[in-house]
N, C-alpha and C positions, 0 to 999 in steps of 0.2 A: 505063187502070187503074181498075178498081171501087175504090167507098169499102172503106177497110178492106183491101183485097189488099196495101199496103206493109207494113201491121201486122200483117200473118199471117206476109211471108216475114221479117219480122225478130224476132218474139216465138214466131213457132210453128216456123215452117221450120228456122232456125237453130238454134235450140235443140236439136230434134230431131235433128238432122244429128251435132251436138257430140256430144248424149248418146248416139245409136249409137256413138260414134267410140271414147267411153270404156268402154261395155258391151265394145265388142269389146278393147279392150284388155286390160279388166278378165278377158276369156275367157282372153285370152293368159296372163296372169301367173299362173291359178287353174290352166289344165292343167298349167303348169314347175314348178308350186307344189305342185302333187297327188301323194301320195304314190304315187298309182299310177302316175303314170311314174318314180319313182324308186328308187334302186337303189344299193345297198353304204352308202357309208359319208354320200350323203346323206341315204338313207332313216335311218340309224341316228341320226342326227342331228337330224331330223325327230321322228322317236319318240322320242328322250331328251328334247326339248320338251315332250313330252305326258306325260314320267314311263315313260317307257318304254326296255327295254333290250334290246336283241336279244341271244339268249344265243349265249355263244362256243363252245358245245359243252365236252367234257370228255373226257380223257386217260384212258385205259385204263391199270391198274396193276395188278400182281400179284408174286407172289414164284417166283423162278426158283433152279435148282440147278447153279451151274457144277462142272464136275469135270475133275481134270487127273491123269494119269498116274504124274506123279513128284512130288517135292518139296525136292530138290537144293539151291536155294537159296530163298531167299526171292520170292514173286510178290504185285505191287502191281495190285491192281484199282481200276483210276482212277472218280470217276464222271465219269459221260458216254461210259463204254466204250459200244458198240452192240454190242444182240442185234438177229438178224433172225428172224424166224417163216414158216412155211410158208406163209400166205399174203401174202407181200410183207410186212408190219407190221413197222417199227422199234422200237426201245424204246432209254430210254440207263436206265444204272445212275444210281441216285438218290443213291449214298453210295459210297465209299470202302472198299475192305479190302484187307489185305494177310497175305495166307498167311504166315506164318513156320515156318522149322523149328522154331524151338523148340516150337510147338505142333502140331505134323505129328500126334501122337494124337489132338487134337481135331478134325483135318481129316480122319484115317481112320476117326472115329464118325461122321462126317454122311454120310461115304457109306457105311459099315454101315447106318443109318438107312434110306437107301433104294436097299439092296440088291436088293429083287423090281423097285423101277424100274428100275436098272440093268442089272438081268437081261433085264427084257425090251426095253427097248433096242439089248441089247449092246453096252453101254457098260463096259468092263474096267477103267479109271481106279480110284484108290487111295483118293484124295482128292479132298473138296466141300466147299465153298461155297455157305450161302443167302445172295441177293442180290436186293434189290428194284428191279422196273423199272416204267419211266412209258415210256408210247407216246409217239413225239415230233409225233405232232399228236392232234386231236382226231375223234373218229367211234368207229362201232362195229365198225371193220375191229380194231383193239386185242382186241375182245373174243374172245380166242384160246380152242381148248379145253385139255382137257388133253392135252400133247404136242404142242400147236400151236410150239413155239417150235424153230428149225432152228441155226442159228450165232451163231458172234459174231465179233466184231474181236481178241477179245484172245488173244495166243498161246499157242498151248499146250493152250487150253479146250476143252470139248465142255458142250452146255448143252441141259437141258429144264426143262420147269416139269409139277408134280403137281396144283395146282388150277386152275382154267379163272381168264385173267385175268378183270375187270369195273370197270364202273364207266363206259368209253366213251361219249360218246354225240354225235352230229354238230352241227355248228353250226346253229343252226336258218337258214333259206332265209328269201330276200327275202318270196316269197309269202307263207308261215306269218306272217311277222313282221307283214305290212301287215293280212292277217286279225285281227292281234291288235291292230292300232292303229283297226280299224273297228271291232270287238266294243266297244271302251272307249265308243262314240258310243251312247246312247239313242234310241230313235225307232221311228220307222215301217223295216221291213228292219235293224233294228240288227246289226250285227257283218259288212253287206256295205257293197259301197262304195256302192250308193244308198242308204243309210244313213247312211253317212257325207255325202255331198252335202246329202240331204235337212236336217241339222244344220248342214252349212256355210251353207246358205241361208238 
């Protein structure tokens, strides 16, 4: 044994050996920990730390025309009846109404009202009904044109809408969302993920 070789493998060797052990661990916890492998609701989780909120998207809504035939007795339009639209899109009714006979003249003006729709349709019905719907999820499949809307659930009805729905818009994505928790970091490449590093560092 050289002078001094006991005290290298115990002050320098060991140590070094340790501190690899811990860098590499330190790696492990920093990749499980990064938001760039992560995804759904730990990412969101992750960002609302940082003041940040991944948006939920937003529901399509617009105002629709149901129109029925007769009016014999009284008809209750429940909400949460479902329209469907031409291209797959659900909607439910936002509110409640109920046709009554006693006001059977008020329900044969709203479909005089939109009589050249009806005509061009070919929609023969007596009586209408404006009713407002909400898409039942979020995107921009909701955002219907006009005459985009085909059925519904409730008996008896026939339904279209005169202005194009709006307002839809999709939930924003994993990726979008991490771009926007990089852009919040200053630096050198700021708003990408070595930019983000580069700050973690």
């Amino acid at each position: 044994i050289k002078p001094g070789e006991e005290v290298t493998d115990i002050f320098i060797d060991l140590p070094s050996i340790q501190l690899a052990k811990l860098y590499e661990e330190a790696r492990k916890v920093s990749t499980n920990q990064s938001f760039q492998s992560q995804f759904g609701k730990d990412l969101e989780n992750s960002g609302s730390n940082l003041g940040k909120t991944k948006s939920k998207g937003a529901k399509s809504t617009g105002q629709a025309v149901l129109t029925f035939s007769s009016l014999d007795s009284d008809i209750l339009i429940n909400k949460g009846d479902l329209v469907f639209a031409k291209n797959g899109s659900s909607f439910i009714l936002t509110n409640s109404k109920t046709l009554s006979t006693i006001y059977a003249n008020t329900f044969r003006a709203v479909a005089s009202k939109y009589k050249q729709n009806l005509d061009e349709l070919g929609i023969t019905d007596q009586y209408a009904v404006e009713v407002l719907l909400e898409a039942t999820a979020a995107g921009v499949q909701g955002n219907i044109s006009k005459y985009g809307l085909a059925t519904t659930s409730i008996p008896g009805a026939q339904v279209f809408n005169v202005v194009p729905f709006g307002g839809g818009l999709a939930p924003q994505s994993d990726t979008s969302f991490k771009n926007e928790i990089f852009s919040a970091f200053n630096g050198p490449g700021a708003g990408t993920v070595l930019g983000f590093q580069n700050v973690a560092l």
